[in-house]
C-alpha positions as CSV (number, residue, x, y, z in Angstrom):
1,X,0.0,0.0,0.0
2,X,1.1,3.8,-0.8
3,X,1.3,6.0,1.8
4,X,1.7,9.4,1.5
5,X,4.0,11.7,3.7
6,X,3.5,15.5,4.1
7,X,5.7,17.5,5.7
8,X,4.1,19.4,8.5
9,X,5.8,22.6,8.0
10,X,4.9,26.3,8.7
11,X,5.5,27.4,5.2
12,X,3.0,24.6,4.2
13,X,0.1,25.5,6.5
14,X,0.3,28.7,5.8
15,X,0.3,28.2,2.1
16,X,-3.0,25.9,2.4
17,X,-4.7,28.3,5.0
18,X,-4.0,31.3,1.8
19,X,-5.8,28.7,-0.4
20,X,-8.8,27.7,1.8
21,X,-9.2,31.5,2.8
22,X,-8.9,32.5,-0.9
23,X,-12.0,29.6,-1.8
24,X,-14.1,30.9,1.3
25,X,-13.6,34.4,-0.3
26,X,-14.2,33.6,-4.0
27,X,-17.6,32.4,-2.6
28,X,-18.5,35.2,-0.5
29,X,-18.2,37.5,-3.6
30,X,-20.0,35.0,-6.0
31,X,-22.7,34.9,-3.6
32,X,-23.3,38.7,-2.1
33,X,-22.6,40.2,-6.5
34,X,-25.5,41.8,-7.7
35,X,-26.7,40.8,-11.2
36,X,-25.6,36.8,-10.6
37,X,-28.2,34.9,-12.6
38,X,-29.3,34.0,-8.6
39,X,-30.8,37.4,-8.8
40,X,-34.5,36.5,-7.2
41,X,-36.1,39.0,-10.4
42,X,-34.1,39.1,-13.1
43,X,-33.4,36.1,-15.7
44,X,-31.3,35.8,-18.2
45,X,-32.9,34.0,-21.0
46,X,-32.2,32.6,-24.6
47,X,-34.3,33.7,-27.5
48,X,-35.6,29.8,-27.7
49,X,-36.9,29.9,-24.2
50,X,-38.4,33.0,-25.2
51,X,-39.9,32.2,-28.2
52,X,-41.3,29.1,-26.0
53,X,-42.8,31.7,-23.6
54,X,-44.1,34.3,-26.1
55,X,-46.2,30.9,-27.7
56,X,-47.5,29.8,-24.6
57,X,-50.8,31.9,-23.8
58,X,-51.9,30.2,-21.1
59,X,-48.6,30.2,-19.2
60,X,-48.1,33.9,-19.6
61,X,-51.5,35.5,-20.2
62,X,-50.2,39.0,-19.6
63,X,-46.7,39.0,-21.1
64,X,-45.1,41.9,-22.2
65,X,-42.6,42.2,-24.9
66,X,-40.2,45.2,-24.2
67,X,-38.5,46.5,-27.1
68,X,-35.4,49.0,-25.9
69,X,-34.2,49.8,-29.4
70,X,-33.9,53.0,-31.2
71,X,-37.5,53.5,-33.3
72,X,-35.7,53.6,-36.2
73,X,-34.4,50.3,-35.5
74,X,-38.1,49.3,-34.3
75,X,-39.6,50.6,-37.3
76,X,-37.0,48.0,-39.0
77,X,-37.9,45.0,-37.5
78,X,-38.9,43.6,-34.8
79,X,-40.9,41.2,-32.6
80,X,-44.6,41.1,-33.2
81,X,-47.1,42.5,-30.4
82,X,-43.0,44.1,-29.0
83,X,-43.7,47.7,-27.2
84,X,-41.4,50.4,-28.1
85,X,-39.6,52.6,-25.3
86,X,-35.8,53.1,-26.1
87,X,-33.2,52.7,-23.9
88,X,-32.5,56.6,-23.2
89,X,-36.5,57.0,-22.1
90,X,-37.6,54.1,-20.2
91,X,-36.8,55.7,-16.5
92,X,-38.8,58.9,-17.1
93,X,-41.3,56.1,-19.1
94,X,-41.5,53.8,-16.1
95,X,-44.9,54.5,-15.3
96,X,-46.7,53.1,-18.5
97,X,-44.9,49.8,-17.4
98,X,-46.6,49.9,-13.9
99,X,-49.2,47.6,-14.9
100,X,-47.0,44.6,-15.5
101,X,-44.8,45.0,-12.2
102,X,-46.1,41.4,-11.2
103,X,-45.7,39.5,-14.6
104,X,-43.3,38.4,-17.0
105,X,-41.2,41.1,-19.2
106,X,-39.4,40.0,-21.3
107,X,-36.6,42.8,-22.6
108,X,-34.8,42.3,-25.9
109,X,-32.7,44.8,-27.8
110,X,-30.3,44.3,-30.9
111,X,-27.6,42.2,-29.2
112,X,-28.6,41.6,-25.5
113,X,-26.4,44.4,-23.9
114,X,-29.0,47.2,-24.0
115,X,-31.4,44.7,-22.6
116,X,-29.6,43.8,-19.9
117,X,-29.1,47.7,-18.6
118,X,-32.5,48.0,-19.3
119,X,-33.4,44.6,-17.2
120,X,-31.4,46.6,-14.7
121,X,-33.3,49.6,-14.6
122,X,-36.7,47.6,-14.3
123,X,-34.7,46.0,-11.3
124,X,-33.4,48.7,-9.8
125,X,-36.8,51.0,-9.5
126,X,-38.3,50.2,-6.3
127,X,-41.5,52.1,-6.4
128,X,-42.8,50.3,-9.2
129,X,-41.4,46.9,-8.2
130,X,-40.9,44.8,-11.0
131,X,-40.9,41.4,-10.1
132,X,-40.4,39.0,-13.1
133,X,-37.7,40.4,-15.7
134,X,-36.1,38.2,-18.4
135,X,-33.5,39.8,-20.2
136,X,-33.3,38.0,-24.0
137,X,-29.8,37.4,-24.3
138,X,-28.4,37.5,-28.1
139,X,-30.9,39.8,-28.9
140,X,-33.5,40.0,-32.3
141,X,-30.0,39.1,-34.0
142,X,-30.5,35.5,-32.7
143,X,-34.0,35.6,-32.8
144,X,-33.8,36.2,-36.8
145,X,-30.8,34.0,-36.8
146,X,-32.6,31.0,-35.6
147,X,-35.5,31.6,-37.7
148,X,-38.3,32.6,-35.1
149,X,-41.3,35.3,-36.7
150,X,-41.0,39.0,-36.9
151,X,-42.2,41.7,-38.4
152,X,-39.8,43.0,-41.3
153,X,-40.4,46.2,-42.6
154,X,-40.5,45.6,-46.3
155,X,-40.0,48.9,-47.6
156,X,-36.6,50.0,-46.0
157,X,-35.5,46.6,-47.6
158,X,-36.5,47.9,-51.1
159,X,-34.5,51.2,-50.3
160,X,-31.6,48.8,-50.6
161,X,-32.5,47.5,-54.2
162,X,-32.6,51.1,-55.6
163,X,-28.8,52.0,-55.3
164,X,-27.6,48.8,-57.6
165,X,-30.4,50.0,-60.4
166,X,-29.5,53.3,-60.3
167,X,-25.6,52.5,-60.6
168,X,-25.9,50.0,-63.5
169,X,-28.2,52.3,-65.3
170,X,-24.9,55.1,-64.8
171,X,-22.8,52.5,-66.2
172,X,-24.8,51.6,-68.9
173,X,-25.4,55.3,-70.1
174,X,-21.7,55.6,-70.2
175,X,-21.3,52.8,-71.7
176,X,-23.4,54.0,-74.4
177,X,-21.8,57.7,-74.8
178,X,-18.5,55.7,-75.1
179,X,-19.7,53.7,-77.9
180,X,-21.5,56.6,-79.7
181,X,-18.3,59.0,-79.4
182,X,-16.1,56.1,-80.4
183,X,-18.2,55.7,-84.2
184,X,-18.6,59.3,-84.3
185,X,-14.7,59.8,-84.0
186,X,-14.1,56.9,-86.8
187,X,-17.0,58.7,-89.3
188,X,-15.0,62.3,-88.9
189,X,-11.9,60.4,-89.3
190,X,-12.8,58.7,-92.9
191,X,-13.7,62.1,-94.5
């Protein structure tokens, strides 16, 4: 049988007391940081678990969809039935909110990271109390990316189309002048 020997040294005590006060620390902070995903109102959650919410009716009867984009981005795309207050209005904006401070809001933005300050925010207010905040990590970029609905704005898209026309139609009009001035040039030159 192996036995192991340690030496009982103070330099090794004190070494392993550093560690095991170092662990007991680590743990203190992981448990008393604000914003931990043990946060009692406030849940981190992908776009599939939201999508699964946003379907189920009878789960989440009075679910609000928070959308803390820009309008222009809004007006863009973006989740149907979503409410619109940006980012840089929603504290003086709190109040309209004040109906759904005991059910589920679910905040989204472009990526996840103005949701999550806005998740905060929501948090944060204590006269208004919000109780059941999910913050839609990834954003309606993974939303779109994993093929869930939403409404597209069809007509900024066809904004996009116009540019190409309008430069091929350039190049082709040149293309033409270069022709025409090219046969004009040889009929001078023959007389």
């Amino acid at each position: 049988m192996l036995k192991i020997k340690f030496k009982k040294s103070r330099k090794s005590r004190s070494t392993l007391y550093l560690i095991v006060i170092s662990l007991l620390l680590i743990q203190f902070y992981n448990f008393a940081s604000p914003g931990i995903a043990a946060d009692p109102v406030r849940t981190d959650i992908t776009v599939q678990v939201a999508n699964d919410m946003i379907n189920n009716n009878t789960a989440y009867p009075d679910l609000l969809v928070l959308d803390v984009r820009t309008s222009g981005e809004f007006n863009t795309n973006h989740l149907y039935n979503a409410t619109l207050i940006p980012l840089a209005e929603l504290e003086g904006r709190l109040a309209e909110l004040a109906p759904y401070n005991d059910t589920e809001i679910i905040v989204y933005c472009n990526t996840g990271f103005r949701s999550g300050q806005a998740s905060d925010i929501l948090i944060d207010n204590n006269y208004y109390n919000f109780t059941k905040v999910y913050n839609m990590l990834g954003g309606i970029s993974e939303w779109i990316a994993e093929g869930y609905d939403y409404w597209l704005n069809e007509a900024v898209n066809n904004i996009d189309f116009a540019l190409p026309v309008f430069l091929v139609s350039i190049i082709g009009i040149i293309f033409v002048l270069v022709l025409f001035s090219k046969r004009r040039w040889k009929l001078v030159k023959t007389y």
